[in-house]
C-alpha positions in Angstrom: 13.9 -21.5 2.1 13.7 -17.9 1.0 10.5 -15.8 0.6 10.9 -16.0 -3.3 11.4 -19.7 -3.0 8.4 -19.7 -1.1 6.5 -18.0 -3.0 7.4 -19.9 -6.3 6.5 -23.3 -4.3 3.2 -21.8 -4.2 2.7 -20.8 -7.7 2.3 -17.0 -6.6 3.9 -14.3 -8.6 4.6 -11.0 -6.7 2.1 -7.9 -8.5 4.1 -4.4 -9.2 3.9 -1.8 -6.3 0.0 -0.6 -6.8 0.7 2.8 -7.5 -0.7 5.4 -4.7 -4.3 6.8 -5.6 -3.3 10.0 -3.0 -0.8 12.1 -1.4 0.9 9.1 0.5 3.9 6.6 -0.8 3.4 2.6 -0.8 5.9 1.7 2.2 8.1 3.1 4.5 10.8 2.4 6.5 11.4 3.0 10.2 14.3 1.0 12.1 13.6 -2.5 11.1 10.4 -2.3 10.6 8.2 -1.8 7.5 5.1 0.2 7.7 2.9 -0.1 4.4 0.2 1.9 3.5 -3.1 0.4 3.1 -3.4 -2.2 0.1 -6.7 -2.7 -1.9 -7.1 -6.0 -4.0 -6.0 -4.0 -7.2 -4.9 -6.4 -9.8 -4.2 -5.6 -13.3 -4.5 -2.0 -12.6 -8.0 -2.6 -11.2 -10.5 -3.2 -8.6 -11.9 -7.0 -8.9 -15.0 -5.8 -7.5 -16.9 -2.6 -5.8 -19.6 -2.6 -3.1 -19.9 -3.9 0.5 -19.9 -7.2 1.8 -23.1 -8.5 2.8 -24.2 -6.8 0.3 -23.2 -6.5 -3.2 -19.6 -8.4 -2.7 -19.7 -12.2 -1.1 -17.8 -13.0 2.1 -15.6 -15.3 0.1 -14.5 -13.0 -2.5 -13.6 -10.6 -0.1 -11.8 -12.9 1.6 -10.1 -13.4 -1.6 -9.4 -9.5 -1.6 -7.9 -9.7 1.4 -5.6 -11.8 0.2 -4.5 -10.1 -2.9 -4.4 -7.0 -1.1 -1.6 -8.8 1.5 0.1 -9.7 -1.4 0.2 -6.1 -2.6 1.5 -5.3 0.5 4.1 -7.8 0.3 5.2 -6.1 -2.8 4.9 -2.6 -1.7 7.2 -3.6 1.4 9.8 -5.9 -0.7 10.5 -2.7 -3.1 11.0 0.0 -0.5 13.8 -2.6 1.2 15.8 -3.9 -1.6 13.8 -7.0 -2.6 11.0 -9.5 -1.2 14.2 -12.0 0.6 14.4 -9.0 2.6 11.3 -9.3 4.5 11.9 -11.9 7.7 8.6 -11.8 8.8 5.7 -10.3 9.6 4.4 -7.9 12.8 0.9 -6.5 12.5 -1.8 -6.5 10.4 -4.9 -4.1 10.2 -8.3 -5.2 7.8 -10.7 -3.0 6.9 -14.2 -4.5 5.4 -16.4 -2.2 4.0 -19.4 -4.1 5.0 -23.5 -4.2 5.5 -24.7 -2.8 9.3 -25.7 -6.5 9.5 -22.7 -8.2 8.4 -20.2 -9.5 11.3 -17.6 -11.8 9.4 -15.2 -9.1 9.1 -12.7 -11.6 11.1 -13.5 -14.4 8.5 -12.4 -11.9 5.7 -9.1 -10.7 6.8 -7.8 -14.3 6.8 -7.5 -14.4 4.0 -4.7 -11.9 4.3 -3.4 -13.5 8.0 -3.5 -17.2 5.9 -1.2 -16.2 2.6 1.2 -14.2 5.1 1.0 -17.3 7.1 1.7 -19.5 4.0 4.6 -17.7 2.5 6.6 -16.5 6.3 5.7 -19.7 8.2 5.8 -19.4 11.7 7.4 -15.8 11.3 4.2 -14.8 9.5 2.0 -14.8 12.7 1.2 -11.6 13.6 -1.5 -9.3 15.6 -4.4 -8.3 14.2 -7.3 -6.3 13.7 -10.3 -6.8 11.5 -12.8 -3.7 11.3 -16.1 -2.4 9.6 -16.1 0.2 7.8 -18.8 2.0 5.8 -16.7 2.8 2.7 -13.2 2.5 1.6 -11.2 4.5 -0.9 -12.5 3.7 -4.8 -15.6 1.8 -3.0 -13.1 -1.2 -2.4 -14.7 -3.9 -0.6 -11.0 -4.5 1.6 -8.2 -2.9 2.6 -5.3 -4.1 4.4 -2.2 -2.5 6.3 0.9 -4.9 7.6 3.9 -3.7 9.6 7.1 -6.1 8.6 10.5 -7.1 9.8 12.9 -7.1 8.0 16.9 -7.6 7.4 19.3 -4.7 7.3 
């Protein structure tokens, strides 16, 4: 099954490339690999939320973020390669949760990128990972999320 199968089987319809809010493109490209910038949870043009979790943002919505900002990285990825059936799978991931001094589920958050990456590569979506605290983000975005790809020449 392709990646735009997949995604269709899961009622998910790949977002425009977020444009860059900075001196810095979406994606590149370096041997077979795709390096994206980090993704916030921008959708519609917007942020669905500000603040920290813990605090003002819920560990579940962020989680959520997380998500839509993996999909955004999906999307920034797919256009610098020619297309989204391009991607084969997917290497590393890096989470950053903008979170309370007390707050600790930054792991819990950033599955919700690992899960949809898991849910639209399969067993080519597993990946490494790292899930940090951080005391802001750009925009005052309660996630962001970097992924390194594979993909076919």
């Amino acid at each position: 099954m392709t990646v735009t199968q997949t995604l269709a089987e899961l009622g998910i319809e790949l977002p425009d490339v977020v444009p860059p809010v900075a001196a810095y493109v979406p994606a590149v490209v370096h041997g077979d690999l795709v390096y994206t910038a980090g993704q916030l949870p921008m959708s519609g043009g917007r942020l669905p939320a500000t603040g920290k979790v813990g605090g003002e943002v819920s560990a579940d919505d962020a989680k959520a973020y997380a998500r839509q900002s993996a999909l955004n990285a999906i999307a920034a990825a797919a256009a610098v390669v020619g297309g989204v059936d391009r991607l084969t799978g997917v290497v590393k991931v890096v989470g950053f949760v903008a979170s309370t001094p007390d707050f600790t589920g930054q792991p819990g958050v950033i599955n919700g990128a690992s899960e949809l990456l898991g849910d639209v590569f399969g067993e080519a979506g597993r990946h490494a990972r790292s899930a940090v605290a951080a005391p802001v983000l750009p925009l005052d975005s309660p996630v962001e999320v970097e992924v390194i790809f594979r993909f076919a020449r």
